[in-house]
Structures are given as C-alpha cells and as structure tokens.
C-alpha positions in Angstrom: 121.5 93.6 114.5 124.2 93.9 111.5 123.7 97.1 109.7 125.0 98.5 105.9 128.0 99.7 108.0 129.3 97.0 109.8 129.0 94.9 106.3 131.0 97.3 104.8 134.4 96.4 104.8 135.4 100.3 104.5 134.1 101.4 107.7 136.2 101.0 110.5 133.7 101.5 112.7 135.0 103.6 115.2 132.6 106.7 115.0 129.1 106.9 116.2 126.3 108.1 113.9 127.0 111.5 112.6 129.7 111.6 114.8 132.3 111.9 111.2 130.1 114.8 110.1 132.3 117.9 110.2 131.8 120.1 112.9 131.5 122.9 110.3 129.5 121.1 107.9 125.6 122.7 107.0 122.6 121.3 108.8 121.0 118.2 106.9 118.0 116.7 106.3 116.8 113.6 104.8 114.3 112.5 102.4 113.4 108.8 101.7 110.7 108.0 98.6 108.5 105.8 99.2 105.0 106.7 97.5 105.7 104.2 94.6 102.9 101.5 93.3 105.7 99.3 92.7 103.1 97.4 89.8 106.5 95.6 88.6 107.1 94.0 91.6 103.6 92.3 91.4 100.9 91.2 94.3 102.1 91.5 97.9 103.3 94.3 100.5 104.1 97.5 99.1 107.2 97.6 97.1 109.6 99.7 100.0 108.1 97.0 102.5 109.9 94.1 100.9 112.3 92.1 103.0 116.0 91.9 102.1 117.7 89.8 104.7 115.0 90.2 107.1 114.5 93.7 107.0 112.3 96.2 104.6 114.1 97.7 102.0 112.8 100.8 103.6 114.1 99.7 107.0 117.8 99.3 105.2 117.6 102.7 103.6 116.8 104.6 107.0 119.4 102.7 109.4 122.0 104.5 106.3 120.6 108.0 106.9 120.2 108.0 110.1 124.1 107.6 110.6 124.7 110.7 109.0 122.6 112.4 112.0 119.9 114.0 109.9 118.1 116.9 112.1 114.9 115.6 110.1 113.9 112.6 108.3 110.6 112.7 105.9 109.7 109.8 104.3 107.3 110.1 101.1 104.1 108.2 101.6 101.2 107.8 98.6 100.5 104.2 97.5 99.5 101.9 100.5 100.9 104.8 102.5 98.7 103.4 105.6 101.5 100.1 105.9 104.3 102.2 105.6 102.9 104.5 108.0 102.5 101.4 110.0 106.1 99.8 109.7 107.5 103.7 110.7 105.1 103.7 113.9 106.4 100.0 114.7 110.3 100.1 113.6 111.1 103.4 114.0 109.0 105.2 116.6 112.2 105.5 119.3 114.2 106.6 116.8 115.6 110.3 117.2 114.5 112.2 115.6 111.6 109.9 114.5 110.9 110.2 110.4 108.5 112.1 109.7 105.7 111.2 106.7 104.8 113.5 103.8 101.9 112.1 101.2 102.1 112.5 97.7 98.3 112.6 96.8 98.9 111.4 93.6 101.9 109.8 91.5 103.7 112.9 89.6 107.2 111.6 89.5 110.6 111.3 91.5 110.9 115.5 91.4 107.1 116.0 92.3 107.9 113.4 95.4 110.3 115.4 96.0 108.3 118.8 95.9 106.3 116.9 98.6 108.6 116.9 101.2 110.4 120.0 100.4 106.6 121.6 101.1 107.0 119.5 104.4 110.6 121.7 105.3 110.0 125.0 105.1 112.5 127.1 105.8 115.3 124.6 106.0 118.5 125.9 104.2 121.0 123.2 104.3 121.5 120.0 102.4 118.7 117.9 101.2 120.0 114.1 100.8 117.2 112.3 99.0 117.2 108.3 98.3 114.8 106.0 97.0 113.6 103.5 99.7 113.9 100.4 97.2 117.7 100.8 97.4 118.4 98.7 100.5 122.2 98.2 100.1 123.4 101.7 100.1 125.6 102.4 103.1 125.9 105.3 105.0 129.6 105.8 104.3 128.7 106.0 100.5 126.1 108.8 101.7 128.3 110.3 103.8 131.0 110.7 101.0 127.7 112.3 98.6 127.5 114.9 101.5 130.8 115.8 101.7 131.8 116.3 98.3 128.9 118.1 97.8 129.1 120.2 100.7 133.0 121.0 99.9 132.4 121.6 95.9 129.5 124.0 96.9 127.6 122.4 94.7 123.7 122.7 93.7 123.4 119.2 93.2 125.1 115.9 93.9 124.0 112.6 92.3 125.7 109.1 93.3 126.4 107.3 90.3 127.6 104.0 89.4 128.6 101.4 87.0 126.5 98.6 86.2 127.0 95.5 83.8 122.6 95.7 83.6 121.3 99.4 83.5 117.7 98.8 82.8 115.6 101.3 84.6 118.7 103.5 85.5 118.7 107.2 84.0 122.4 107.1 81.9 124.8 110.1 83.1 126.7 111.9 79.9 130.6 113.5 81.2 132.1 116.2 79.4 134.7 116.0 77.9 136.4 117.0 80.7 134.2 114.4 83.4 131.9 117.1 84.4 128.4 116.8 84.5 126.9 117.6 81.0 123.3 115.2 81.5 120.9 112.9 82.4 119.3 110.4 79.9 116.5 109.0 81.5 116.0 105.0 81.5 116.1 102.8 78.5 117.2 105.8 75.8 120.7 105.6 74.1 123.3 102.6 74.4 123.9 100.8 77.2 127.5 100.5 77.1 130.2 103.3 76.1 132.3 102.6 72.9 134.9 100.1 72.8 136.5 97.8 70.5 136.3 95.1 73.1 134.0 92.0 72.9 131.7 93.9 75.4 131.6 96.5 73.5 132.9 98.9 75.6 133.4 99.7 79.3 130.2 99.5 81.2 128.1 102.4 81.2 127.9 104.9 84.4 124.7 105.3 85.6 122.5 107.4 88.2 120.8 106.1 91.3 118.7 108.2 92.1 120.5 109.0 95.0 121.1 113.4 95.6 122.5 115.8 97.6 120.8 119.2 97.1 121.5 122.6 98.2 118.0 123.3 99.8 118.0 127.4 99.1 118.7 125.9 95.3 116.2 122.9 95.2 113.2 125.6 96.4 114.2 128.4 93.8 114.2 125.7 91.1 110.9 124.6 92.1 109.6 128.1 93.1 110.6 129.1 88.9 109.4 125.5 88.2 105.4 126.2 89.3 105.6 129.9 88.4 106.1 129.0 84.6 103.8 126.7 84.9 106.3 124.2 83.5 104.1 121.2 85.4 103.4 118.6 82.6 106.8 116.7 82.5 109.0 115.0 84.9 109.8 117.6 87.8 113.5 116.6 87.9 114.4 117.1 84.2 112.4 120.6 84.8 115.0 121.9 87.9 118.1 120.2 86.1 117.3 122.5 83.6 116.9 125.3 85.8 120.2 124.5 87.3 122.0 124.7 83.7 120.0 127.5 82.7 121.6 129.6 86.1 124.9 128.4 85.8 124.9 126.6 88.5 127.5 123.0 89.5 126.1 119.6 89.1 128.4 117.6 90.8 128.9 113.4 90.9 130.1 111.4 93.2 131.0 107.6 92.0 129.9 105.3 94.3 133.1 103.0 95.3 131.0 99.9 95.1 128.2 99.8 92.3 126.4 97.2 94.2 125.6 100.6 96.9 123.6 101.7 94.4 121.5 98.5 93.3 118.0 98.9 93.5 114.6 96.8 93.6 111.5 97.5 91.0 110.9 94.0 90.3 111.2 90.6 91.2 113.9 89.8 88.9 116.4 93.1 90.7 114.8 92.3 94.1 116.2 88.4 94.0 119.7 90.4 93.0 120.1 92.6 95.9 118.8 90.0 98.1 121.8 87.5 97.0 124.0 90.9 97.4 123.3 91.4 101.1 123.6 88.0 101.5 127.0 87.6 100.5 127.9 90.9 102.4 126.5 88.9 105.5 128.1 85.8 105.1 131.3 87.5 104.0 131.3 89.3 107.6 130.1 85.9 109.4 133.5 83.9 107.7 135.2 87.0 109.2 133.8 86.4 112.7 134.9 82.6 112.5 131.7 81.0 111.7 131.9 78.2 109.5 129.5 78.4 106.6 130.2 75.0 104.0 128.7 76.8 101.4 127.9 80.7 101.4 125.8 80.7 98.3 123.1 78.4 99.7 123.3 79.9 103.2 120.8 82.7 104.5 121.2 84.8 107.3 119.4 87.9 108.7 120.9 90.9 109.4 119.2 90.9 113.0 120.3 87.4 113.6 123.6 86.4 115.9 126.2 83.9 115.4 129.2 83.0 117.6 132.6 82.2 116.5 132.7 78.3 116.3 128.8 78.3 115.0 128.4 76.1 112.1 126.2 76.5 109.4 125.9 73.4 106.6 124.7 74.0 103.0 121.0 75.4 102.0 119.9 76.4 105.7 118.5 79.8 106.7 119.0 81.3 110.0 115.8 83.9 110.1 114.5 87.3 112.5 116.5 87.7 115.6 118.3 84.1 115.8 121.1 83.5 118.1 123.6 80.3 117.6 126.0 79.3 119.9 129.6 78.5 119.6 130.1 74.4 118.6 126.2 74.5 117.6 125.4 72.7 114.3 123.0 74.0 111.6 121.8 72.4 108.9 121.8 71.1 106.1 118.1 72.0 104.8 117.4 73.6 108.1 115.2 76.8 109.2 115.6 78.6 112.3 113.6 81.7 112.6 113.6 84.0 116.0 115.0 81.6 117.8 117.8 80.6 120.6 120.2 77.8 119.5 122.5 76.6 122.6 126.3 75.7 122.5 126.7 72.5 121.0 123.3 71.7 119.7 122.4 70.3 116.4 119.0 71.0 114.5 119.5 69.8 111.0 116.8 69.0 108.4 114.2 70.1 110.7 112.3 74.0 111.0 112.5 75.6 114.4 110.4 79.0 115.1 110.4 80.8 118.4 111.9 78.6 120.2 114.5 78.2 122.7 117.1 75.2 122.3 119.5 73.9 125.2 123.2 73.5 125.2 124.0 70.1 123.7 120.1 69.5 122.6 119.7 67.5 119.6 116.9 68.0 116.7 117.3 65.4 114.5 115.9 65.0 111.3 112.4 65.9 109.8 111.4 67.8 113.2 109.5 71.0 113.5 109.9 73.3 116.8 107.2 76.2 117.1 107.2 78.4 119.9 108.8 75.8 122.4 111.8 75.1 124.9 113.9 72.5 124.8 116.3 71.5 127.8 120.1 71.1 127.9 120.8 67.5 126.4 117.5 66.5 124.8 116.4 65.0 122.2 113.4 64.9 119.4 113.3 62.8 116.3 111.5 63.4 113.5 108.2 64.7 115.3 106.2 68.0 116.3 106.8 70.0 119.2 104.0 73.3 119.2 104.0 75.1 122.4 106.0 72.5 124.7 108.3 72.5 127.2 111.4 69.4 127.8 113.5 69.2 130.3 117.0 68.0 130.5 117.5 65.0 128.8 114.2 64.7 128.0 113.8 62.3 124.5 110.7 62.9 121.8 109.9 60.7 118.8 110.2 59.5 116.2 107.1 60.5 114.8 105.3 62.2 118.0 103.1 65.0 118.1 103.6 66.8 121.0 100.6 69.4 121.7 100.4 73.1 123.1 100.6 73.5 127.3 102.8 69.8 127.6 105.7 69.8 129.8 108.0 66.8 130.3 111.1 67.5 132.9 114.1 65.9 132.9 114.8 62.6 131.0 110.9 62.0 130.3 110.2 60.6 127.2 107.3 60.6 124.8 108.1 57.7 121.8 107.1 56.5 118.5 103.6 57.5 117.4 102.5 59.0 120.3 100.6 62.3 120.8 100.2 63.9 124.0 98.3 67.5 124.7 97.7 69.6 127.8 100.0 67.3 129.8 103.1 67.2 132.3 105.3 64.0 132.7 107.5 63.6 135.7 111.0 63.4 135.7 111.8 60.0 134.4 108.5 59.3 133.1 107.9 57.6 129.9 105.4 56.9 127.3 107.1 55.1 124.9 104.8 53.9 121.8 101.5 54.3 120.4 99.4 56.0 122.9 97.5 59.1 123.1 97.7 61.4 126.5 95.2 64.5 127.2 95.0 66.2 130.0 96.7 64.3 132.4 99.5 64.9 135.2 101.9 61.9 134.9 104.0 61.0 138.2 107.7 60.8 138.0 109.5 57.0 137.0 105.7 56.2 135.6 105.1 53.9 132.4 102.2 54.1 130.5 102.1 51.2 128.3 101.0 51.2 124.5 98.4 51.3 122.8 96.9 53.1 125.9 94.7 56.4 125.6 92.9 59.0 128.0 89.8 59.7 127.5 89.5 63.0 128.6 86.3 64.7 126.8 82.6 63.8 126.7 81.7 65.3 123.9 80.9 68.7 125.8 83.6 69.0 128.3 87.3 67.8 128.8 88.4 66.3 132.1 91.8 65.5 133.9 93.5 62.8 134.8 96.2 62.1 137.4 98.7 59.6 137.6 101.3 59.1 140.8 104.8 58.4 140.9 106.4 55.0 140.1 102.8 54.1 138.5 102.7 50.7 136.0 100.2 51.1 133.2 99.7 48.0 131.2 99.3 48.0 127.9 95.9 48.6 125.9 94.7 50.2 129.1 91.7 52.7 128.6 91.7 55.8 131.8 88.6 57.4 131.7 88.6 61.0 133.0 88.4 62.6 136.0 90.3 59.6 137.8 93.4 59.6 140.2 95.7 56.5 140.3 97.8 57.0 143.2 101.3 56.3 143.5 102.8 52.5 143.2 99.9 51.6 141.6 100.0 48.4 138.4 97.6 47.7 136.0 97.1 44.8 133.8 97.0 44.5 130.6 93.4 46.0 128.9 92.0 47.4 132.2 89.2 50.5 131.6 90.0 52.4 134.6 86.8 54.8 135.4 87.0 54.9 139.2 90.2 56.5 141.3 92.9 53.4 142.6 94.6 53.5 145.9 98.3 53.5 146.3 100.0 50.3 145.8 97.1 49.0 144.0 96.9 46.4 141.1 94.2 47.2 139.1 92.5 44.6 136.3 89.2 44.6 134.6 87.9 40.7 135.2 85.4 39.0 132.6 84.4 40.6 129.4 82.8 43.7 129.0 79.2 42.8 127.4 77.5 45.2 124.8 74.3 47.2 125.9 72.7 49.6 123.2 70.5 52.1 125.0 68.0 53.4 122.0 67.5 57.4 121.8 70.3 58.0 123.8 72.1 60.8 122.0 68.9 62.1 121.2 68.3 62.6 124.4 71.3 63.9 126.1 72.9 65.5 123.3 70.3 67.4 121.7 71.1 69.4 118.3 74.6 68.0 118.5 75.9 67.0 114.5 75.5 63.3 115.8 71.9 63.8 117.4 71.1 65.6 113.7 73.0 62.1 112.0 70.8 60.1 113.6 67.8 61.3 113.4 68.2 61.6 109.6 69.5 58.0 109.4 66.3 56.8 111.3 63.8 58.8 108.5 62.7 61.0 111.4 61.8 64.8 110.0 60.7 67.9 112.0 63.5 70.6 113.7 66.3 69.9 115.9 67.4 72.3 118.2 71.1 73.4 118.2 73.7 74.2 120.5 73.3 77.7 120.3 69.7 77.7 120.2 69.4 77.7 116.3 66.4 75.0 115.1 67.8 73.1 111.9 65.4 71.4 109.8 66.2 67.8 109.4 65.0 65.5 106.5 62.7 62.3 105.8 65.4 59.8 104.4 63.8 57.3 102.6 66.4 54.8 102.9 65.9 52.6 105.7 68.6 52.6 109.2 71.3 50.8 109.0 71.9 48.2 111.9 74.7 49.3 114.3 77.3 47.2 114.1 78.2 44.3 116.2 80.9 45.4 118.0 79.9 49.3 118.1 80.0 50.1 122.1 77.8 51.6 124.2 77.1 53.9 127.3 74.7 53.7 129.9 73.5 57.0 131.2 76.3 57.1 133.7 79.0 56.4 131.8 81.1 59.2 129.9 82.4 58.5 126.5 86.1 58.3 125.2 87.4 60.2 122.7 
C-alpha cells in the first residue's frame, strides 16, 4: 500500500518509522481530531471517514503519525464517534501502539478537543503533535520537520503553516517585523492576500493548518490557568495563545515545504481538491515506476492498489481497493477495476471488474461487468455478465450472456450470444453457443447444446438437476426436463422434450405432435395458496380464504367479470408431469 511517504518525492525512504527521530529527542505523543459534525460536507459518513484515494482521510492522517513513532496515539471522538470507533477497531487494531479514543461530549472547539485528550495523558511531559484528521495529504516528513524545530527552538508551541492561493476557512498567521510569530487571525477576518502592487495583489497570504507541536508541561499549565479563571466562554486556543504571550513564552512556525501538506477537507468543494492532489501524487509516482498512464488527469488509482512496470493504464479508468495489474496488461479506457487481480497481458477495457481474478493474456472486451469471479489464462468475454463464475483457459463468453453465481466452464468451453446459464459446470470443450438458457445442469466435455434449447429445472417448489455426458449432440429447440441423465454419445433431434434419462449412444426424437390436455382445478389442487392458485381463483369469481405457504389464510374476492378462456395454445400438465420454467 503507497503511503504520504513514498509519494513524497523528499523522502528517500531509507529509515523505518521513527527510526530518524533523534536518539535524544523528548518522548511524543499524538493527537488526531476527529469529533467534528462536518455539516459542510453534507449527508454521508462522518466527515474524517471520507475516502481520498481509497483510504479515510483519518486513515491518511494516522499512517503520517505513526512514522514519527508516537509512544501514544489518541484520537478525538464526538460526532458519529461509534463509526470512527469502528474504522480504528477494523484499520488499526494491530497497529502498535494501537490509537487510543477520547470523546468530546460536546462540540467546544479545536482547543476544548484538545483539552480532551490532554485529560486522556496525564502525566505525559513531552511533545504533543496535534493534527486535524480532515487533512489527509500531510506527510510524515512535514511532521517530522514540526517536531524537530520545535524540539530544537525549545519552543511552547509549533504551528505548520502554509501558503495558499484560497485561504477560506484557514486562521491567517501575522510575522513581525522580524518573521516571528506575532498572531493568529482566525478564518475569514482581514485580507486574504499580503500587499503588493502586483495584479494579484500581493504575494499569497501564509496561513495556519491547524497542524501543532506543543510542549505538554506548557499546553497543561495554559489550560490549568485557562479553567481556573474561568476564562471558558471563547475559543480554547485563542485563550492558551494568550497565555503563552502573556508568560513570555516562544511561538515558533514551521513552513510547510509544500502547501498542498497542509490542504484540508470541510466540504465538498476542498474534499474534490485534495482528492485530485493525492491523485496526482499517485500517478506522478506510478509514471516513475514505468507505468504508462495516457492521461494522468483522468486516471484514478488507490493508494493500496499495485501496478507493474509495463502496466498500461488508458484515459478516464479507475484502478480501486487493493488492485494488482500486471506488466503488458491493458486498462481502460472507461474502465473500473476494484479489489481485483489483473494478469500479465490482459485487457479489460470499457467494462467494470470487482473482486475478481483475471488470467494472463485474458481478454474483457467491451461493455462486460466481472463481480466476484475468475477468469482463466487466455479467455475471453464480450459484452456480458459474469457474477460469481469460474472460466477456464481459453474458455469464450458472450456477447450478451449472463453468466449466473456457482457456473464453472473449464478450458475452452463457451457460453454465446444471449444465453444465460446458472448453477452449472461445462466440460472442457463444451459449448452452448446462442439463445438458450442452462440451470442446474452438469454438461459433459466436447457436448453441444443447440439453440433455442432450455432446462427446466424448477417446479415451482423445488429445483432439480440435470446431467449431460461427454461428446453429447443436443438439437436445437430441445426442451430437458429435470432430474434426467443423457449419457455419453448421445443425439437429439431437433424439438425433442426429453423427460426420461437416454442411454449412451442414443438418438433421441419426440415422434407426432404433442396434443393439448387442460386438467381443470389443477393448481388449485396441488399448489394450494401459491400467487397462481390465489390468480385463479379470483379470475374464476370464487371468494372465501386461501391458505398460504406459510400457513397465512388470505381472503380472496368475488370478481364480477366473467373467466377468460385459456388460450389455445396454453400447455398443460397431467398430474405426473413437472412444469418448465
């Protein structure tokens, strides 16, 4: 999985996490906020629960602590703080140390956040790094340079600041005259730009991002003077700035060397910013690798997905969750592939592919969509639906097939044009090549089932299966009704109903016509409190209870319209004889 530091084009990535930490430097720990409504941001998950390139923005801001080696890790929880408790148990539970949770009972600000999991750290004495958890691009070399100005400047506070060309919602920071720290404006007060006499007005103005490094002895006395005055009715932040001023004691910034670190997410419009941000950061580090992406601003890869040098990626696809594409394989265009395995060689393009594994050399051509199935080395489906299937080698799909949960075809079987098959295995070499419909059946290798063929496997109450031999010649407009075995070698002309089980080497036919025989009352009587036993009885003006399925008595009413006759070429059964589907 790519993290903020392997994107980062600073890091030479030769340290583990924490492992640059000075050997001297104070104990840390780590504080992530995440209590926020996040009403901005609109309906949906929790605002710190949003993905950015497949992860939560949470998920992005912890994987940058944690390689500074935090001894603890407390994560501020208030607003829909059971699905962020949730995403820690499930993303973060092996993680060590795990983050802890503190819950702000109700919304008092960044600083009273902050009092929260100070409470949670008693006696801890060393630096405090707190973040927001809506910033998903900072990197933990950006933190790591916060700590270790801070920590060498002795400082009381550290923020990370930035330059931005759009500062709404970003506290302004005010220098000195000689660069120091002299304030903090919070959002939307003063100009947005410094002054200049060029068209822009000036150069861009330097922000905060609510990103800190505090001495922790300092944070608790601040807070300690903040509740003793009872100073309680304001923003808790502004109130311990003050008390840092008021003591003499250094404010420090540290300029973050890419503003887009300190980018953060409070609404839709800033959330579809950072997302294109990370994106670029990924695809820049993909062209890197020797991937080919045609066009990297229509292009959308996860940060837990895996391509191999050679991989090609065409314009507006998405390669989603923990993808893998081989070297040679083709993506795209207009493509999806989410948590899936893409072979060497293959080619999915204008198709969707989810949970799936696809074979070396496999082909998924154009309109296809691929859920939670395999495809074998070499095959090949055409614009049709594969849902829980396996193919073999060589084995062809489509166009326009619909192939059903628990269906296996090995090597170089085919399923063709407009045919839908569930439930089923064909044989190596077997074929069902147009306009047929397959259910529950076991299909012998080198068999043909011709088209416009079905299997009627269900009676309205319970499915049956049906077994076909090797080498096996079904005609076409044949009709198999289940449980029957045709054994191996066996033909069948064209339009044969085949109820009963046929030897090997057989030729099966069905001589004459079949004549029509209505048996009054039937479904009545053999399928009571069925919807078509109800149907019926309405149609025929009959009143009174039927009994359900499940025992439930429905009252059905007089119709006054008088039964239509069935029509003349509606079939029949006799008692004996099970339905088709």
């Amino acid at each position: 999985m790519i993290s903020q530091k392997i994107l980062d084009g600073r890091s030479e990535l030769t340290s583990e996490p924490g492992e640059d930490r000075d050997q001297h430097a104070r104990e840390l720990a780590a504080v992530v906020l995440a209590a926020g409504n996040g009403e901005r941001m609109g309906p949906g998950p929790q605002k710190v629960l949003r993905e950015v390139g497949g992860r939560a923005m949470l998920g992005h801001v912890l994987d940058a602590v944690a390689e500074l080696a935090p001894r603890r890790t407390v994560v501020v929880t208030g607003h829909h703080r059971t699905d962020v408790e949730e995403y820690l148990a499930a993303r973060f539970a092996d993680a060590a140390p795990a983050p802890e949770t503190a819950v702000q009972e109700h919304q008092g600000g960044y600083g009273h956040a902050l009092l929260t999991a100070v409470n949670r750290l008693p006696g801890f004495t060393g630096t405090i790094l707190v973040s927001c958890g809506d910033a998903p691009l900072l990197t933990g070399d950006t933190l790591a340079r916060l700590v270790a100005e801070h920590e060498k400047a002795g400082n009381a506070m550290t923020l990370l600041s930035g330059r931005l060309p759009d500062t709404t919602g970003y506290s302004l920071v005010l220098r000195s005259e000689v660069g120091e720290y002299e304030a903090l404006l919070p959002p939307d007060r003063a100009d947005r730009r410094e002054p200049g006499d060029g068209p822009a007005g000036g150069r861009l103005r330097e922000v905060g991002a609510g990103v800190y490094a505090f001495d922790a002895a300092a944070l608790r006395a601040a807070f300690d003077d903040l509740l003793t005055s009872g100073r309680t009715s304001g923003e808790y932040l502004a109130t311990v700035l003050d008390h840092f001023t008021a003591h003499d004691l250094r404010i420090g910034i540290t300029v973050a060397e890419d503003p887009d670190d300190i980018l953060g997410a409070n609404d839709q419009v800033q959330l579809a910013r950072v997302r294109a941000v990370l994106r670029d950061r990924i695809n820049r580090w993909w062209l890197a690798a020797g991937v080919d992406i045609a066009d990297p601003a229509t292009a959308w890869i996860d940060v837990g997905a895996r391509l191999a040098a050679g991989a090609v990626v065409l314009p507006n696809t998405r390669v989603l969750g923990a993808s893998s594409v081989g070297c040679g394989a083709v993506i795209g265009p207009d493509t999806e592939v989410r948590d899936s395995a893409v072979g060497e060689g293959a080619l999915v393009e204008r198709s969707t592919v989810t949970a799936s594994d696809i074979g070396a050399d496999a082909r998924v051509r154009a309109y296809s969509t691929v859920s939670r199935s395999g495809i074998g080395a070499g095959a090949e489906v055409t614009g049709s639906v594969l849902d829980q299937a396996v193919l073999g080698a060589s084995a062809q799909v489509g166009p326009y097939a619909y192939v059903r949960p628990d269906t296996r075809l090995d090597e170089a079987a085919k399923v063709g044009t407009f045919v839908e098959i569930k439930n089923s295995t064909l044989g190596a070499g077997a074929k069902v090549p147009h306009l047929s419909y397959i259910g529950d059946a076991d299909i012998g290798e080198g068999s043909n089932i011709g088209g416009l063929s079905g299997f009627a496997n269900y009676d309205g109450r319970k499915k049956f299966r049906s077994v076909v031999g090797r080498n096996v010649r079904i005609g076409g407009q044949n009709g198999l009704i289940a449980p029957v075995t045709i054994g191996d070698g066996v033909y069948s002309g064209a339009r044969a109903l085949i109820a009963e089980d046929v030897p090997p080497g057989a030729l099966v036919i069905s001589e004459g016509s079949l004549k029509q025989r209505n048996i009054p009352g039937w479904v009545q009587k053999n399928r009571p409190g069925s919807a078509s036993a109800i149907a019926a009885a309405m149609a025929q003006g009959e009143t009174g209870e039927l009994e359900t399925a499940d025992g439930v008595r429905q009252r059905v009413p007089r119709t006054t319209e008088p039964p239509e006759p069935p029509a003349a070429n509606e079939p029949s059964t006799t008692d004996g004889e099970r339905s088709t589907p």
